[in-house]
C-alpha positions, 0 to 999 in steps of 0.5 A: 892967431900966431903963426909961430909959436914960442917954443923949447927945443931940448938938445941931447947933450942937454943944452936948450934953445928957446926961441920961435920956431918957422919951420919943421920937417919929417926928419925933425930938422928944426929951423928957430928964429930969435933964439937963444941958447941956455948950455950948462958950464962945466966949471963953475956949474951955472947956466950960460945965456947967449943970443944967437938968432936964426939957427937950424937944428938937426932933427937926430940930435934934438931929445924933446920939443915943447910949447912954451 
């Protein structure tokens, strides 16, 4: 059995991190390892990819969670 889970976290601005996460709490306050950042660029109006690691996200300003 896996401890962490592949998941999506959907941001309210509609940026998305995908990546496992290790912990959760009451408030929602998210903390993802080997994540990695999808965000939309308003220019040229194409998904930009970054790595960025360990993250922790701030409960109010996650819209949705998902297994993937």
């Amino acid at each position: 059995m896996h401890l962490f889970k592949k998941t999506r976290v959907v941001f309210k601005d509609n940026r998305v991190i995908e990546g496992l996460v290790l912990k959760c709490d009451l408030h929602m306050n998210t903390v993802v390892t080997k994540s990695i950042e999808y965000r939309l660029n308003k220019h040229s109006q194409k998904w930009e990819k970054r790595l960025i690691g360990l993250c922790i996200i701030r409960g109010n300003s996650i819209a949705t969670i998902s297994l993937i």
